[in-house]
MISE-500946 format. One record per residue (C-alpha): residue in one letter; x, y, z. Coordinates in steps of 0.25 Angstrom, whole numbers, padded with zeros to 4 digits, always signed. Example, Ala and Ser with C-alpha at 12.3 -4.5 7.8 and 13.67 -1.06 7.14 Angstrom:
# residues 2
a+0049-0018+0031;s+0055-0004+0029;
//
This chain:
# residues 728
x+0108-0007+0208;x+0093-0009+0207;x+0090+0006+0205;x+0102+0007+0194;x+0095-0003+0188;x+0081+0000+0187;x+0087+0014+0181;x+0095+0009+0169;x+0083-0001+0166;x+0074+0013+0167;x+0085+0021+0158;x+0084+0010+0148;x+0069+0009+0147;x+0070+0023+0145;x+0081+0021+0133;x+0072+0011+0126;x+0060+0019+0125;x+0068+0031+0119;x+0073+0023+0109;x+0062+0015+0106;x+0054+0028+0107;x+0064+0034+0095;x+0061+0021+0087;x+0050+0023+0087;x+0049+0037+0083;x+0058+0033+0071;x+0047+0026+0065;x+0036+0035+0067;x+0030+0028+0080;x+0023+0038+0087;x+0026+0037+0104;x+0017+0027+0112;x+0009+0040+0118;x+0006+0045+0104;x-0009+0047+0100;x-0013+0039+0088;x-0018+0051+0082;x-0011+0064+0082;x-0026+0074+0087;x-0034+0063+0090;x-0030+0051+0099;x-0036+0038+0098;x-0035+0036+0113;x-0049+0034+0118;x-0047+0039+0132;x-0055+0052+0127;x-0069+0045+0127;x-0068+0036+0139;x-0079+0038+0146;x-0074+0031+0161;x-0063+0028+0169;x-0069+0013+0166;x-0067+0013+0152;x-0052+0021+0152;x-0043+0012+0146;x-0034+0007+0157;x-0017+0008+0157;x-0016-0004+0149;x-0026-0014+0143;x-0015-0024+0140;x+0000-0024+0143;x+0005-0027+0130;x-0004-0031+0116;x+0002-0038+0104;x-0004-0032+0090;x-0005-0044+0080;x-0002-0035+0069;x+0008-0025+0061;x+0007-0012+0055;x+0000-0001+0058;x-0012-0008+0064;x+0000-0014+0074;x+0005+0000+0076;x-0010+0007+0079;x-0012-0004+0089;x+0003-0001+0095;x-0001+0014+0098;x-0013+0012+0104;x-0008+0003+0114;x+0003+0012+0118;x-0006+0021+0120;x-0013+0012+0132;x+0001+0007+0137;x+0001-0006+0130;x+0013-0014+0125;x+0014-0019+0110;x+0019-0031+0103;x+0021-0029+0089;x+0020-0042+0079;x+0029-0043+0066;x+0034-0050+0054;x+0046-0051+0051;x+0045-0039+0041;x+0038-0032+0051;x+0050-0031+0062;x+0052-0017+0061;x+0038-0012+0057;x+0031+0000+0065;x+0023-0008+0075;x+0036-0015+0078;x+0042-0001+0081;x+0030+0002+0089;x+0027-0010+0098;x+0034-0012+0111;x+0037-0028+0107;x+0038-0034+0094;x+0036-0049+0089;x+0040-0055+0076;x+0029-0065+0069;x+0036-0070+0057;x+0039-0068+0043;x+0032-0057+0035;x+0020-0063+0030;x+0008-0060+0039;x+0004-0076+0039;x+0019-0078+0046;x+0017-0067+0055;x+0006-0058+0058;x-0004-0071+0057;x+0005-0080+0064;x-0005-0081+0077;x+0006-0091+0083;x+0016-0080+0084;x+0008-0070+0088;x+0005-0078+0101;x+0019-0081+0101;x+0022-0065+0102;x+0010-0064+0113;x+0016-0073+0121;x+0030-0068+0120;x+0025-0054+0122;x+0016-0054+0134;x+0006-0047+0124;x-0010-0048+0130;x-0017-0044+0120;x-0017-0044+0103;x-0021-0035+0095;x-0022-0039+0081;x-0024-0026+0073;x-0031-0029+0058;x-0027-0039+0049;x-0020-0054+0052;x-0025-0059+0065;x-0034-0048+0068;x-0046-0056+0066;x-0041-0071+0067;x-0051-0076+0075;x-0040-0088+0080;x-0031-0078+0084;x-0039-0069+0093;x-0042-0085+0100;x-0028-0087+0100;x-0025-0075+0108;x-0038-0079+0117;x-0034-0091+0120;x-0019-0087+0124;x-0025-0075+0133;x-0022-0064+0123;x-0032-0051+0120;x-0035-0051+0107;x-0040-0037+0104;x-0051-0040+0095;x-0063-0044+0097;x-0065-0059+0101;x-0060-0073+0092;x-0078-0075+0090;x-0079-0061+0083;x-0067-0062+0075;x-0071-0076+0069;x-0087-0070+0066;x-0083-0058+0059;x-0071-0062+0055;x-0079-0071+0044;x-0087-0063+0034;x-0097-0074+0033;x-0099-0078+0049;x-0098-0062+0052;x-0110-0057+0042;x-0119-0070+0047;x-0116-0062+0061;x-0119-0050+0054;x-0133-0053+0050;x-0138-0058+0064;x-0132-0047+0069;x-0140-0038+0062;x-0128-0031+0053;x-0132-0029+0039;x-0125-0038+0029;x-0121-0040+0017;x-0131-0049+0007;x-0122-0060+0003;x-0118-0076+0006;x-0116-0081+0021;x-0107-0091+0020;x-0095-0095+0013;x-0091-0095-0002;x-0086-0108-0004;x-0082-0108-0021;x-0081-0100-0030;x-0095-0104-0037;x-0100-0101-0024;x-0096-0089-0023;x-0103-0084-0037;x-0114-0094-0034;x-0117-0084-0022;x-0112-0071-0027;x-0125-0073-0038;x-0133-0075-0028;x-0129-0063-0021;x-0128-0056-0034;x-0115-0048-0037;x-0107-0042-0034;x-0103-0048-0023;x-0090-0048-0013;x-0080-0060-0012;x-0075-0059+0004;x-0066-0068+0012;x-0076-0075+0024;x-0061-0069+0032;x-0055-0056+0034;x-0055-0045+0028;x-0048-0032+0022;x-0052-0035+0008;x-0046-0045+0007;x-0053-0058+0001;x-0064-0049-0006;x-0067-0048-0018;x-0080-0042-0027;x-0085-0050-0038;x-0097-0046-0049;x-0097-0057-0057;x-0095-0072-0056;x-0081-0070-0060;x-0078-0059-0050;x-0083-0070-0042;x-0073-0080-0045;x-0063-0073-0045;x-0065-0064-0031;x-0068-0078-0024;x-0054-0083-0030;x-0047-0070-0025;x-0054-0069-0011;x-0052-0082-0008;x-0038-0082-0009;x-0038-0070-0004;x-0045-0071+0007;x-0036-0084+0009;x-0022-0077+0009;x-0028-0066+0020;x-0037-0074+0030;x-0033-0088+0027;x-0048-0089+0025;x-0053-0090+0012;x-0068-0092+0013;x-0078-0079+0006;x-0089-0075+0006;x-0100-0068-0004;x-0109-0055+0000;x-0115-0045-0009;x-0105-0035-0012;x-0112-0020-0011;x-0108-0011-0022;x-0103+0004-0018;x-0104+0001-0004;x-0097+0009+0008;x-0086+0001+0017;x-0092+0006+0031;x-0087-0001+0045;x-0090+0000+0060;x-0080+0003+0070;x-0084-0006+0083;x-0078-0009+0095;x-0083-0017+0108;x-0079-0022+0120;x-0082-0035+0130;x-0091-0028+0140;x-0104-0026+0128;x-0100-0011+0121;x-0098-0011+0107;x-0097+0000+0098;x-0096+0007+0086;x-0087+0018+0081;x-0093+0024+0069;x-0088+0020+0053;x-0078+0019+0046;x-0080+0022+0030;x-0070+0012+0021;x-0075+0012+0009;x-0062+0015+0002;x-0055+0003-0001;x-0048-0006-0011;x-0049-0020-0012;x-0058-0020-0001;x-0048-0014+0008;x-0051-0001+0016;x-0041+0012+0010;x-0047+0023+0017;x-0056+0023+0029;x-0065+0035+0035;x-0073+0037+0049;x-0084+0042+0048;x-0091+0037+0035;x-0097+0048+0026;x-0108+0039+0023;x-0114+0036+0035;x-0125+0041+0043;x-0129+0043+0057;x-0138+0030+0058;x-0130+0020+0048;x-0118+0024+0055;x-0125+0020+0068;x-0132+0008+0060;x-0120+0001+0056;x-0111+0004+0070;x-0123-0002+0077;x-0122-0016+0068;x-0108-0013+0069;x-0111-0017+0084;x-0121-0027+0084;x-0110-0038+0075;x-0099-0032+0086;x-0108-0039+0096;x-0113-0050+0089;x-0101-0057+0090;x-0096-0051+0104;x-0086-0042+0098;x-0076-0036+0106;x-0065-0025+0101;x-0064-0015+0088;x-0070-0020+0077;x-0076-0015+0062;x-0090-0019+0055;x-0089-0017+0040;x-0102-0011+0031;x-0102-0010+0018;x-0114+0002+0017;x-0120+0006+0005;x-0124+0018-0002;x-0138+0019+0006;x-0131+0016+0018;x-0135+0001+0019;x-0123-0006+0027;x-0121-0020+0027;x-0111-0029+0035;x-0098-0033+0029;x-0088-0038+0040;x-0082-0033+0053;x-0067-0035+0055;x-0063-0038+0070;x-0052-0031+0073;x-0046-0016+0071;x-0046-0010+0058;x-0040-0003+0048;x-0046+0009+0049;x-0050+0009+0063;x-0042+0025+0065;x-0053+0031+0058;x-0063+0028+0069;x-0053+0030+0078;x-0052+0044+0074;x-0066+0047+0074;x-0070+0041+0088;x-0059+0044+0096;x-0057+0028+0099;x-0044+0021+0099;x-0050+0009+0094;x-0037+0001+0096;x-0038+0005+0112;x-0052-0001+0113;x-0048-0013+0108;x-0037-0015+0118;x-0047-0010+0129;x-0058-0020+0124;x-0048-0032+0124;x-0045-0028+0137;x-0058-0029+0143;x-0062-0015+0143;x-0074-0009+0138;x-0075+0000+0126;x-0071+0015+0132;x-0083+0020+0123;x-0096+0019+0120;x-0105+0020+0108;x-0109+0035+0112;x-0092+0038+0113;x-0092+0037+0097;x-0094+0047+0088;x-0087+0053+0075;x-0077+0064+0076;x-0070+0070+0064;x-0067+0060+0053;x-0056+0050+0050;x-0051+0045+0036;x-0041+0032+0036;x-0032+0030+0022;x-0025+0016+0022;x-0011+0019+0017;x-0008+0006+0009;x+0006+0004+0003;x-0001+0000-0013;x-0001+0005-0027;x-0015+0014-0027;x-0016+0011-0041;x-0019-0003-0039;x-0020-0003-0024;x-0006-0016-0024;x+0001-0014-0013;x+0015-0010-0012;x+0026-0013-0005;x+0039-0006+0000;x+0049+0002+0009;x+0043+0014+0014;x+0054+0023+0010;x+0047+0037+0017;x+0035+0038+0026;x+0029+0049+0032;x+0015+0048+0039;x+0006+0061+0037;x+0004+0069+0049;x-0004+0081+0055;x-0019+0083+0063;x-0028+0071+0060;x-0019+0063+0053;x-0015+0048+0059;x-0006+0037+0053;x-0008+0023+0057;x+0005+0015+0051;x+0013+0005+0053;x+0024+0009+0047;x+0036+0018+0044;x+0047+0023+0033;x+0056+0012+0030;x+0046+0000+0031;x+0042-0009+0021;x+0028-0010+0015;x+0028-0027+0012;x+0021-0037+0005;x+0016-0043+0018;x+0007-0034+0024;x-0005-0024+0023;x+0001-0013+0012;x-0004-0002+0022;x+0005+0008+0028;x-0004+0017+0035;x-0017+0022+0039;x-0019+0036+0037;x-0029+0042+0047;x-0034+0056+0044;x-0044+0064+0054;x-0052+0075+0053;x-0063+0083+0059;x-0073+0080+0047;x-0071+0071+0034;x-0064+0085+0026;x-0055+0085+0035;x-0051+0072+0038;x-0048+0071+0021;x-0039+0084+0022;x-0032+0077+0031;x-0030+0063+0025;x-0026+0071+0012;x-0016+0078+0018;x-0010+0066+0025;x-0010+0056+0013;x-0002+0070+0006;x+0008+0068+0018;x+0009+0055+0019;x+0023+0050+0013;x+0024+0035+0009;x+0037+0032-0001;x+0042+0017-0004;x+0027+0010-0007;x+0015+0013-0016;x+0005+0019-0008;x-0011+0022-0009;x-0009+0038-0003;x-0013+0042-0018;x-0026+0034-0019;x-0029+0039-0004;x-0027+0053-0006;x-0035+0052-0020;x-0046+0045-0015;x-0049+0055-0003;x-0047+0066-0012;x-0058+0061-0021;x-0073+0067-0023;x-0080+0054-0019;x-0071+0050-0005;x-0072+0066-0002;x-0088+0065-0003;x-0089+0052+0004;x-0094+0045-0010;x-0087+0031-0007;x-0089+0016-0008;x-0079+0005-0007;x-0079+0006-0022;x-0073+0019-0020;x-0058+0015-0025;x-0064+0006-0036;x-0072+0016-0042;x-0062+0029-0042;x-0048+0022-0043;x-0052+0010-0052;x-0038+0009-0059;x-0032+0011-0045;x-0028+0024-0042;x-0019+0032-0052;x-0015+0045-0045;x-0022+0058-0042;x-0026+0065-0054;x-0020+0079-0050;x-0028+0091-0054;x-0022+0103-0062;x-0021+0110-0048;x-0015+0099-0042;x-0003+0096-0054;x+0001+0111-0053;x+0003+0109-0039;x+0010+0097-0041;x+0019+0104-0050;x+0022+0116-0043;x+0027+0106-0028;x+0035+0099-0038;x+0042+0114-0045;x+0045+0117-0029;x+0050+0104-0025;x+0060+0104-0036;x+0064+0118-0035;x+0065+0116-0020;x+0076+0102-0025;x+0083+0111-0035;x+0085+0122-0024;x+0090+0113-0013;x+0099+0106-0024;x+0106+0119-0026;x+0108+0123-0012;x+0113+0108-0011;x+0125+0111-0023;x+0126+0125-0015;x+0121+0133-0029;x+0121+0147-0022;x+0114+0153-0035;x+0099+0154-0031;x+0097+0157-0046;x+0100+0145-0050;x+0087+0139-0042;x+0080+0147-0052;x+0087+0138-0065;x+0076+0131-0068;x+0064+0137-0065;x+0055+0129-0075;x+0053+0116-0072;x+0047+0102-0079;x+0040+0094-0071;x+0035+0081-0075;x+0022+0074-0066;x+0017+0059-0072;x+0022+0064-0086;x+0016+0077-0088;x+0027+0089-0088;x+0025+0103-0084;x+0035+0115-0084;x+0032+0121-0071;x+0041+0136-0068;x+0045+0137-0052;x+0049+0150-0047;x+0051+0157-0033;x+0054+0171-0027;x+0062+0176-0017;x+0052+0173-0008;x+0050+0159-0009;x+0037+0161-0016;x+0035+0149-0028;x+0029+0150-0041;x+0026+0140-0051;x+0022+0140-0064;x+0017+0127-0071;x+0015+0125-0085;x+0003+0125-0096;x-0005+0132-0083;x-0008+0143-0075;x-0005+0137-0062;x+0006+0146-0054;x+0007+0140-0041;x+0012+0148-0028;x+0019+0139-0017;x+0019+0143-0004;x+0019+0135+0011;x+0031+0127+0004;x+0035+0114+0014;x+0044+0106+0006;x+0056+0102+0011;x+0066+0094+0002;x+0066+0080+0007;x+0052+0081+0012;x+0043+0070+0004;x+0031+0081+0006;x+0029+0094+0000;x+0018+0104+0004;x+0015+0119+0001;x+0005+0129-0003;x+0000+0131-0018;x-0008+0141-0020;x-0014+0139-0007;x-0016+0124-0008;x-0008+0116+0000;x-0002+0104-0007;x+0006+0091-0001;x+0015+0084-0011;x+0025+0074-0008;x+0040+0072-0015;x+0048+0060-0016;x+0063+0066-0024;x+0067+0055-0033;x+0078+0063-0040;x+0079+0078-0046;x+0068+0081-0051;x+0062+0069-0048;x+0050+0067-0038;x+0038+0058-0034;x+0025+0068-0030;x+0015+0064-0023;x+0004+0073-0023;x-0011+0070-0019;x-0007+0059-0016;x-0001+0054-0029;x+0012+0052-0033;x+0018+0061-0045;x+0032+0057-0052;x+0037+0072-0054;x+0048+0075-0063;x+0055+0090-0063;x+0066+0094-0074;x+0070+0107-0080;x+0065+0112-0094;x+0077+0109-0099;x+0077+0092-0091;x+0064+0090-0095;x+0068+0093-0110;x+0079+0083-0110;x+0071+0073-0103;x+0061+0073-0115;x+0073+0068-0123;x+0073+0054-0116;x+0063+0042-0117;x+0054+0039-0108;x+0059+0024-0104;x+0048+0014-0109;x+0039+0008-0097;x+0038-0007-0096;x+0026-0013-0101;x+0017-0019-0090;x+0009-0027-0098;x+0018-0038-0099;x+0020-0041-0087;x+0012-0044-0074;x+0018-0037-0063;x+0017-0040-0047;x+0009-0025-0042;x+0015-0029-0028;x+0024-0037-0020;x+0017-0051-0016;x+0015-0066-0019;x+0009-0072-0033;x-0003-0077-0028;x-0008-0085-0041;x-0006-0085-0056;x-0019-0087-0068;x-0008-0088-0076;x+0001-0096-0083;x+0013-0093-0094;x+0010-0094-0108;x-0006-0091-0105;x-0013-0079-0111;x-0021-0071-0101;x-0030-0060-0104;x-0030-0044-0099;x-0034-0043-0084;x-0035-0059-0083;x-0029-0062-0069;x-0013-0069-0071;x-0010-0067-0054;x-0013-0064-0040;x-0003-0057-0031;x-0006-0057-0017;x+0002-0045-0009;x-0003-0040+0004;x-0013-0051+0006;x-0021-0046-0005;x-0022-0052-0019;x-0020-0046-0032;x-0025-0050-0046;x-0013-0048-0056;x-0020-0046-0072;x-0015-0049-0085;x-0012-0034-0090;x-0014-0038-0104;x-0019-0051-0112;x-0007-0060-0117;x+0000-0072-0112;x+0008-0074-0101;x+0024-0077-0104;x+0030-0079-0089;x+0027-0079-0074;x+0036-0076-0066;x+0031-0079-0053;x+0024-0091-0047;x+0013-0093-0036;x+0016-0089-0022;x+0028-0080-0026;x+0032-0067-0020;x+0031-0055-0030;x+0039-0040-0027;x+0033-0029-0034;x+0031-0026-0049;x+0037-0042-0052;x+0034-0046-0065;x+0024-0060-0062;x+0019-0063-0077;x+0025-0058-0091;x+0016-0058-0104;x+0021-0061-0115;x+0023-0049-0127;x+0010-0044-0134;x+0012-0045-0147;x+0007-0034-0156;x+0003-0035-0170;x+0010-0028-0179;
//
C-alpha cells in the first residue's frame, strides 16, 4: 500500500509540472533551464576561477522578491537557474500578472495602489513568515532602498539582498551621501550641504551658487522630485513641484540645491562587493538619454570615455563602496562634462534598471552575485576578471505618448517580443494584460548585443521594427528615431539630448523620398494580396478579375498618390508610383495575411513594416518606427470619396483635457477668473509623477468639472472656457 502510494503521489507530481510547465509556456515563460540570453548566458560559471568560489546547489531554499514586473520576473530566472524557489508579491490587480505565472508561490498584499501593497512592510513579513522565505530581494523601486525595511528584515532573521540598513540610510540621502563623498575623495558637485528649508531659501542659495541650478529630493531618485530652475521664478516654482513630488514618491519631501552642469553626460559605475574586503567595478554605463530625468536608453561601454577616466571613476566608484562598508551590487552616478571632468551625483543601492547592459558586456550575472554575497560567499571574480566584450544597448519600452512623453494606459491587444542572435527581452508582461494607472508605464527592456557599437544598432533597429505592441501608445517611434539620428550614431550626446532634437515632443519620422516610395509600394502589395484572398474567399475562379483594378489611390497622412501594381506569370511585382521615376522590383516577399509584420526586398533593400487591417482598404502602417494611417481605394472610390465633407475636428482650445488617466492633484484656478496662455490652471499626477496642465489660450474659465483628489480616465474634459468672442 505504501509502494502504490508513493507512485500515485510521483505520477501526480509529475502531472502538475506538465501542466504547469504548458501555463507557463502559454504566456511566454521560458523553462526554468533557459539561459537569460539566447548566445550569451548570464551564468558566471565560465570565469570562476576555483572550486572555492563555485556557486554551490543552493544559496538559499527559497527567496521572496519584494517587487513586480519584470525586475520580479528577472529576479525569478536567475534563481531557477541556481535551484532556488520564488514567492511572488501582488496587488490585487496584479493576481495574474507574469511574475505570478512564473513563481513557485504567490502572496497577495492588497489593493492596487503601491502604498496598500508593494510598500506595506507589514505584509510583506506576514508573507515571509507564511512562506518560509530566507531571503528578500527587493528588485528597484518601493522598498528597495528603505533603510527600515532592510532592519526589519535583520531583525526577524531574513537576508536582505542589498547591501546593509548603514549604507542604505548614507547614500540613500543626497545630502548625508555627497558629505560622504567628499571625505571619500569622489569629486562633487559645487552646490549647498544641507537642507532647503523654504522657498526663500532656496533662491537665497541658488544666487549664491549662481544659476542654473538643480531642485533634487534629499530622498530617492529616478527623476522624480527634480527639477531645473534659471531664474528666481523657475525657483519657485521647481521647489513647489519637487516638494510635492518628492513627498508623494518617497514620503520625504526635504531638497536640496547643487550647481546644475549644462550639457553634461549621465555616466554611472557598476559595483559589486562582498563581506570578505573585495570590491569591484564593472566598467560604465552611458545614460545620457533621458526625459524628465528619467533614463530612456542606456549603452555599455561609453563612447566617450577613455582608458584612464574610465579607470578614474571605477576607482572612486570603489572608494564610496567602501566607505560606508557596502556589501552587494550597487551603481555610482557621474555627471561628466565635456572635457571629461566627472563629478559625484548619487549612488542607488540596489539593482538597476539597466543592469543587462553590463551584464552583457562582462559575462556577469549580477543578479547571482548578489544572491552569492547575501549568502556569505565571496565575489566569484576579481578586478582582473572584467573586461569589455562586444557592446550592448538597453531601450526602456515605456507604455506613453512620444510626443509628450504622458503615459498611457490600456489592454494589450497583441504583443509579440522581437527575437533573433543578440536580442534579449526582459518583460514583465504578456498579451492580454493591462497597462494601469498604478505603476511604472514600462513594458519592457530591450536588450540588443553586438560585437561592436555598428552592430549592436543594426540589431536594436531591426528589433524595435519587430516588436509588435497594440492596445497603448508606446515610445518604439521616438526609440527608433533617435538611434537612427546623426548625433546618437556619432556618439555626440548629453542629457540635453531629447530637449534639444524633439523640443515639441516627437512628431513622427520624417520619411525620405526613398522611404515614402517604399512605403507606398508594401501597401500596393498588401492590398492586392487582400483583394486576392477575398476572391479565392467568394470562390471567383477568373484570375482576370484580379487584374480589375490595377491602379490604385492611396492616401498616407492626407497626401494621395496613384500607384499602378502589376505582376507576371512569374510572381515577379512591379510598381509604378505617380509624379516619379520610382519602379520598384519586390522580391523575398514574407507576408502572410494576418501576420502584423511585413518584410521583403526592394530593389535590394530589405524593409520591415508592420499592418494592423482596420477594415478594406483601411490600415495602420508602422514603418521606421512611426505609425501611418493608409487609406487604399480605387480611381473610381477615391473620386466619390472627394464628393463628401470632411467632418469638422473639435476645437481643443476650449477645453482642458486629462492627457492620461490619474488623480487631480490641485487647481490655480477658479470659475469665472481670466487666465492668460500657458499660465498653469492644474496638476495631474499619474504614474507617480506630476504633470503641469496650461491654459491653451488666454480667456476666462466658465466650469470645472473636477475637484481635488478626484480620479480622472483618459481625455476627460476638467476645465471649460468660456467662447472667445470675435469682433466683427
Amino acid at each position: 500500500c505504501l509502494l502504490l502510494l508513493l507512485l500515485f503521489c510521483q505520477r501526480l507530481e509529475m502531472s502538475l509540472s506538465v501542466v504547469v510547465g504548458r501555463a507557463l509556456r502559454g504566456v511566454g515563460v521560458a523553462a526554468p533551464c533557459t539561459a537569460l540570453f539566447s548566445k550569451r548566458a548570464l551564468s558566471v560559471s565560465s570565469i570562476h576561477k576555483g572550486d572555492d568560489k563555485a556557486t554551490p546547489t543552493k544559496l538559499f531554499d527559497k527567496i521572496l522578491i519584494a517587487n513586480r514586473g519584470e525586475i520580479a520576473c528577472r529576479v525569478i530566472k536567475t534563481c531557477k537557474k541556481l535551484g532556488i524557489k520564488t514567492v511572488a508579491v501582488h496587488s490585487d490587480v496584479d493576481a495574474d500578472a507574469l511574475h505570478c505565472k512564473m513563481a513557485d508561490e504567490k502572496f497577495v498584499l492588497g489593493p492596487a495602489p503601491s502604498a496598500q501593497s508593494y510598500l506595506r512592510v507589514d505584509k510583506i513579513l506576514e508573507a515571509i513568515k507564511m512562506t518560509g522565505a530566507q531571503a528578500v530581494h527587493p528588485g528597484y523601486g518601493f522598498l528597495s532602498e528603505n533603510k527600515a525595511f532592510a532592519q526589519r528584515l535583520e531583525a526577524e532573521g531574513v537576508k536582505f539582498i542589498g547591501p546593509n540598513s548603514h549604507a542604505i540610510e548614507i547614500m540613500g540621502d543626497k545630502i548625508e551621501s555627497k558629505i560622504c563623498a567628499e571625505k571619500a575623495g569622489v569629486n562633487i558637485i559645487p552646490g549647498f550641504s544641507g537642507v532647503v528649508e523654504t522657498v526663500q531659501h532656496a533662491i537665497e542659495v541658488a544666487r549664491d551658487i549662481g544659476y542654473p541650478v538643480m531642485l533634487k529630493a534629499s530622498a530617492g531618485g529616478g527623476g522624480k522630485g527634480m527639477r531645473v530652475a534659471w531664474n528666481d521664478d523657475e525657483t519657485v516654482e521647481g521647489f513647489r513641484l519637487s516638494s510635492q513630488e518628492a513627498k508623494a514618491a518617497f514620503g520625504d519631501d526635504r531638497l536640496l540645491v547643487e550647481k546644475f552642469i549644462d550639457q553634461p553626460r549621465h555616466i554611472e559605475i557598476q559595483v559589486l562587493a562582498d563581506g570578505h574586503g573585495n570590491t569591484v567595478y564593472l566598467n560604465e554605463r552611458e545614460c545620457s538619454i533621458q526625459r524628465r530625468n528619467q533614463k530612456v536608453i542606456e549603452e555599455a561601454p561609453s563612447t566617450f570615455l577613455d582608458a584612464e577616466t574610465r579607470k578614474a571613476m571605477g576607482e572612486q566608484a570603489c572608494a564610496l563602496a567602501r566607505a560606508v562598508n557596502y556589501v552587494s551590487a550597487g551603481t555610482v552616478e557621474f555627471l561628466v562634462d565635456a572635457n571629461r571632468n566627472f563629478y559625484f551625483c548619487e549612488m542607488n543601492t540596489r539593482l538597476q534598471v539597466e543592469h543587462p547592459v553590463t551584464e552583457l558586456i562582462t559575462g556577469v550575472d549580477l543578479v547571482e552575485e548578489m544572491i552569492r554575497v547575501a549568502a556569505g560567499l565571496p565575489l566569484s571574480i576579481t578586478q582582473d576578471d572584467i573586461g569589455i566584450k562586444g557592446w550592448a544597448l538597453e531601450s526602456r519600452v515605456y507604455a506613453e505618448d512620444p510626443e509628450k512623453f504622458l503615459p498611457s494606459t490600456g489592454l494589450l491587444t497583441k504583443y509579440i517580443e522581437p527575437e533573433g542572435e543578440g536580442v534579449r527581452v526582459d518583460t514583465g508582461i504578456y498579451e492580454g494584460c493591462e497597462i494601469s494607472m498604478y505603476y511604472d508605464p514600462m513594458i519592457s527592456k530591450l536588450i540588443a548585443y553586438g560585437k561592436d557599437r555598428t552592430e549592436a544598432l543594426a540589431i536594436m533597429n531591426q528589433a524595435l521594427d519587430d516588436y509588435v505592441i497594440r492596445g497603448v501608445k508606446h515610445n518604439i517611434p521616438l526609440l527608433r528615431d533617435v538611434y537612427n539620428h546623426p548625433r546618437f550614431i556619432a556618439g555626440d550626446i548629453s542629457t540635453n539630448f531629447l530637449h534639444e532634437e524633439y523640443a515639441g515632443g516627437f512628431l513622427g519620422h520624417n520619411l525620405t523620398d526613398l522611404e515614402k516610395n517604399q512605403l507606398y509600394t508594401c501597401i500596393a502589395n498588401v492590398f492586392y494580396d487582400f483583394t486576392l484572398h477575398y476572391q479565392r474567399f467568394k470562390n471567383v475562379d477568373a484570375l482576370h478579375n484580379f487584374f480589375v483594378h490595377p491602379q490604385l489611390a492611396i492616401t498616407i497622412n492626407n497626401e494621395v498618390k496613384n500607384v499602378t501594381y502589376s505582376q507576371n506569370a512569374f510572381g515577379d511585382v512591379d510598381v509604378v508610383i505617380e509624379g516619379t521615376d520610382y519602379v520598384a522590383q519586390v522580391s523575398e516577399y514574407d507576408y502572410v495575411i494576418g501576420d502584423p509584420v511585413f518584410r521583403a526586398t526592394l530593389d535590394g533593400e530589405r524593409v520591415t513594416m508592420q499592418f494592423d487591417v482596420l477594415g478594406t482598404g483601411k490600415y495602420n502602417v508602422v514603418f521606421k518606427g512611426t505609425t501611418y494611417p493608409v487609406t487604399v481605394r480605387t480611381l473610381a472610390e477615391e473620386t466619390v470619396t472627394s464628393y463628401f465633407p470632411e467632418k469638422p475636428k473639435m476645437n481643443f482650445y476650449d477645453f482642458i483635457v486629462t492627457p492620461m488617466p490619474g488623480t487631480l492633484i490641485s487647481l490655480a484656478c477658479e470659475v469665472g477668473e481670466s487666465v492668460g496662455e500657458g499660465q498653469e490652471v492644474a496638476v495631474v499626477e499619474a504614474m507617480k509623477m506630476q504633470n503641469q496642465l496650461r491654459a491653451p489660450r488666454s480667456g476666462v474659465i466658465k466650469a470645472i468639472n473636477f475637484a481635488v483628489g478626484e480620479t480622472l480616465d483618459d481625455e476627460e474634459v476638467i476645465i471649460e472656457f468660456e467662447p472667445e468672442v470675435h469682433e466683427e
